[in-house]
N, C-alpha and C positions, 0 to 999 in steps of 0.2 A: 357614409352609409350607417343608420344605427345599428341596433345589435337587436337581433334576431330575441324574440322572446318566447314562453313558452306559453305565453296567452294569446301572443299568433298562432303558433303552431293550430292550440285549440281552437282559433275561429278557422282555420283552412280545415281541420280534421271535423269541424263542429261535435268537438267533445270537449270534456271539463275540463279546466286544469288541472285538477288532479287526474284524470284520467292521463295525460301526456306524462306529467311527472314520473306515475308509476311505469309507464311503458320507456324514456328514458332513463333511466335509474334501475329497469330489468326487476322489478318488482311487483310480485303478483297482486291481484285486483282490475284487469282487465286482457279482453278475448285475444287467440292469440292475433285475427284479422286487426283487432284497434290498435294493436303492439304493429305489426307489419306496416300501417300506413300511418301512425305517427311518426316510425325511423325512417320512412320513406321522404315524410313530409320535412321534416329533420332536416336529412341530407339535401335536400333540393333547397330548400333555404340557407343551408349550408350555415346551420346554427352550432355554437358552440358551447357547452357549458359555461357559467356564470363566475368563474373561480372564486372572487370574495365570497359569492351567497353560499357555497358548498364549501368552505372554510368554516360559515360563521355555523350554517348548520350539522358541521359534523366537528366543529369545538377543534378543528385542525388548522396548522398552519400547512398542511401541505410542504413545508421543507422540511432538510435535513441540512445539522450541522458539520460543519468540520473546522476545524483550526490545527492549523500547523507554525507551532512554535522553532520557526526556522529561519536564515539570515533569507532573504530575496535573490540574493546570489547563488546561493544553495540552490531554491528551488527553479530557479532559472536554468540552473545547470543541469540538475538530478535528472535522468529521464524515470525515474523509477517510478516521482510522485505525478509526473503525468501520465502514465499509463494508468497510476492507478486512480488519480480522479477521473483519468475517462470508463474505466470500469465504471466505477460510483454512475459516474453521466447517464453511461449508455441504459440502466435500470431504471433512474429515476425518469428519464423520458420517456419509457415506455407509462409510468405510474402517471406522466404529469406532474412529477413532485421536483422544488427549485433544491438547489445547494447552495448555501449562504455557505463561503470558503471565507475564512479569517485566517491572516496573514500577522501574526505578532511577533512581539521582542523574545519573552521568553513565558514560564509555567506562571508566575503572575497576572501575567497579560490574559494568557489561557484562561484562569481560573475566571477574569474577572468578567471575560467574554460569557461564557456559561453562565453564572451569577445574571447577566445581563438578559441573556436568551430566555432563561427559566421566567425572568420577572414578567418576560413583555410576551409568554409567548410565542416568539418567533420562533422554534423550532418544536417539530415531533420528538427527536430522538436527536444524537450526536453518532459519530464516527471518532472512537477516539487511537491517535496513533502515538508511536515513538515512546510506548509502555519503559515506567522506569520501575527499580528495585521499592518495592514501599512506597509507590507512588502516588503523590500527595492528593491525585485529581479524584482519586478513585472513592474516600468518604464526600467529596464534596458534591461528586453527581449524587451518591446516592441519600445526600442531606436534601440535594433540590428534587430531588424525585424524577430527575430527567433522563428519559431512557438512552441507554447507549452499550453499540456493541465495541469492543473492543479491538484491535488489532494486535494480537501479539499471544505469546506462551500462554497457556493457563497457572505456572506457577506465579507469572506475573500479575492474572489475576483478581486475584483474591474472590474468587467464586461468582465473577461478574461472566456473562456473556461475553465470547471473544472468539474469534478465528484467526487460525497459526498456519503458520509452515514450522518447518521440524530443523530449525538452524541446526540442531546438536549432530543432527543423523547428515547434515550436510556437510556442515566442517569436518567430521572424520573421511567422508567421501572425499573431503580433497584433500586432507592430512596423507589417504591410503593411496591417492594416484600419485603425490607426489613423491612418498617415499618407497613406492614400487618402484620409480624408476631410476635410484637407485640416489635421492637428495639426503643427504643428513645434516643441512644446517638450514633451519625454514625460519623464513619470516612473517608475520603478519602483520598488514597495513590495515590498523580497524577503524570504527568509529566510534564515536564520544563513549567514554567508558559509561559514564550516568546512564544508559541507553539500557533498557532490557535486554534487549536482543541481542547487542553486544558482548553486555554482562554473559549471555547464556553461549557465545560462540567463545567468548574466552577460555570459561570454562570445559568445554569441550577440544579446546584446541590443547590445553595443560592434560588434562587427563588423554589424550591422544597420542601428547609426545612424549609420555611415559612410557606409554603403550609399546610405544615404536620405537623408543632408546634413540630419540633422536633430539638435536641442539635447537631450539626454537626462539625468539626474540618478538615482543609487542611492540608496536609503536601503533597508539589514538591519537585520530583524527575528529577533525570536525563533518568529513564525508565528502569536502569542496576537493576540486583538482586543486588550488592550490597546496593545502596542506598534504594531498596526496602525493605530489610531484618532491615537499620537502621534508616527509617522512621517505619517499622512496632513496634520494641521495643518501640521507644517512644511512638507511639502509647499505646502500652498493659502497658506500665508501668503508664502512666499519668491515673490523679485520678479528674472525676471518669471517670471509662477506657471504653469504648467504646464495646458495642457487636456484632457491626457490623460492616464491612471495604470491601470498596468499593475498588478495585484496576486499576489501566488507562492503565495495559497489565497483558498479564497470567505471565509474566516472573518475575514482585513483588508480585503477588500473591503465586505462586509458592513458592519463598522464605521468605514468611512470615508465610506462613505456617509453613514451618523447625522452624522459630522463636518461634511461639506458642507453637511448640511442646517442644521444645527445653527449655522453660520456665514452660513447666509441666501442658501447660491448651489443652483443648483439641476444636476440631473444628467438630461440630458445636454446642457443648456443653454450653463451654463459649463464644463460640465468631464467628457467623457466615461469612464467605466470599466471594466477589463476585470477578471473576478475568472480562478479556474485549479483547477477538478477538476471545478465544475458540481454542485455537491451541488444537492440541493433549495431551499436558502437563497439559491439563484440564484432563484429561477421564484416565492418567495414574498414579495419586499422589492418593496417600489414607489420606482421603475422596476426593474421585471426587469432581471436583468445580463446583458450580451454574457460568454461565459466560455470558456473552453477545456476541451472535455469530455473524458473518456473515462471508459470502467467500472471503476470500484473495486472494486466488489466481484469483477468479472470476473478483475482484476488479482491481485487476493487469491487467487481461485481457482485462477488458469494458474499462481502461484507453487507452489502446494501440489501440484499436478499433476506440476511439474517437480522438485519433491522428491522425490517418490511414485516419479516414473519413476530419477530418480539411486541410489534403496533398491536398485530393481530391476536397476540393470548398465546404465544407460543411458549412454551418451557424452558428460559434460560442455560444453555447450555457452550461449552465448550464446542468448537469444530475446528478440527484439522483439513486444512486444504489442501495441502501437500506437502512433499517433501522435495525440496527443492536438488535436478534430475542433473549428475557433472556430463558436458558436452565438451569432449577432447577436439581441441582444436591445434590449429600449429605452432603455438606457443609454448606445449608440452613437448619436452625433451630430457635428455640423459644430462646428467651435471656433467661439466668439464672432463675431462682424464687427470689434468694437474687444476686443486682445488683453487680457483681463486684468491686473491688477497695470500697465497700462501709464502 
């Protein structure tokens, strides 16, 4: 069947083309009856906008980008990044607008994807994630002039557009639950140090265990359950070992659970744990995880939102989404009586 056009429409409505245009397109210049039975006549023919012609005439590609400089196993694994491209999703269908998702090696790759996009036009704006310290990508958008809100801290940055959650005010939330109950040797299992956000939970995890006069230990990761399963053993095996462990996604918490079991101690007997996004994989492993929540997909969403409105002539600004909310689950317990490893 061809494609419905809008010079049909006008011989069934016997009005101009222009006249159909502006009543499609909700633009004043005719009555509101020619408006009524143009979208009537529309719908019965069951026409569709033209999407190359309203690209070329509104100078848009209609997408957004995103690229995630991450292994493929990673994001096969992470539930984190698909809730939050289905965030992204669920917006841009309502707008009509595609996602061109690039999948590369590393911030090279990234850059050169961008570079690429800007040249050809294929995208409106960017989505940019996995904010680092000084990070390199941040002069080279704003060389190509391509718009992009950011994901991550504002101190991260550097006065661009960006939407946060509030790691700092979350790690000491599970810094306080866990040495409420009564832990003094904690661990945390994070992710890639290079990482903003990391950088910023570290930092708040040091100044926390000050706070708290309590023994804390790092170990970074890459994010994968593998590495998370072989930072958790050294974890449980070093002396004296640690009763509590923080973890920087549900996906090494997840897998270090199997570890502890797997080693014969039990959770949250010996060794209480905290996972950090709260996906589903919290609420279905036995013991349930204590985790630090917030909405991802929600987060995906306000990101694209705030794209959406920066197209529009909006005022470059910061926004906080939340503060990511700790949900006590049954992996929170009392340390031992006789400390472990002791």
């Amino acid at each position: 069947m061809s494609r419905v056009t809008i010079k049909e429409i006008a011989r069934r409505c016997g009005v101009s083309q222009g006249a159909v245009s502006y009543a499609l397109n909700n633009q004043p210049g005719v009555s509101a009856a020619t408006r009524a039975r143009v979208l009537q006549v529309a719908a019965e023919l069951e026409w569709v906008p033209n999407r190359a012609a309203r690209q070329l005439s509104a100078a848009r590609s209609e997408t957004f980008g995103l690229v995630l400089a991450r292994s493929a196993q990673t994001l096969i694994e992470e539930p984190y990044f698909m809730g939050f491209v289905g965030g992204v999703e669920s917006v841009l269908a309502e707008k009509s607008y595609a996602l061109a998702l690039q999948v590369v090696a590393d911030l090279d790759d990234e850059l050169a994807t961008y570079r690429k996009w800007a040249a050809e036009r294929r995208v409106d704006g960017v989505i940019v994630v996995d904010l680092r310290v000084a990070d390199p990508r941040l002069p080279v958008l704003r060389k190509l002039g391509l718009p992009a809100v950011l994901v991550g801290d504002p101190a991260l940055a550097d006065g661009m557009p960006c939407v946060w959650t509030d790691g700092a005010a979350a790690m000491n939330a599970a810094l306080d639950h866990v040495a409420s109950l009564g832990h003094r040797v904690i661990a945390r299992v994070a992710g890639p140090p290079e990482y903003g956000d990391v950088w910023i939970r570290d930092q708040a995890f040091e100044l926390a265990t000050r706070r708290l006069s309590i023994e804390t230990r790092i170990h970074h990761t890459d994010y994968s359950a593998a590495q998370g399963a072989a930072a958790t053993r050294d974890v449980v095996t070093a002396s004296p070992r640690p009763t509590a462990i923080i973890y920087d996604n549900d996906l090494m918490a997840v897998a270090g659970l199997a570890v502890i079991h797997g080693l014969g101690l039990r959770t949250p007997d010996d060794i209480t744990l905290v996972a950090w996004d709260d996906s589903a994989l919290c609420r279905i492993t036995h013991p349930t995880l204590t985790a630090l929540s917030h909405n991802v997909v929600g987060y995906g969403a306000e990101v694209t939102h705030r794209l959406l409105d920066l197209l529009a002539g909006a005022t470059p600004q910061s926004h906080l989404y939340s503060t990511p909310l700790l949900i006590i689950r049954d992996s929170s317990g009392s340390p031992p009586a006789v400390p472990l490893g002791g």
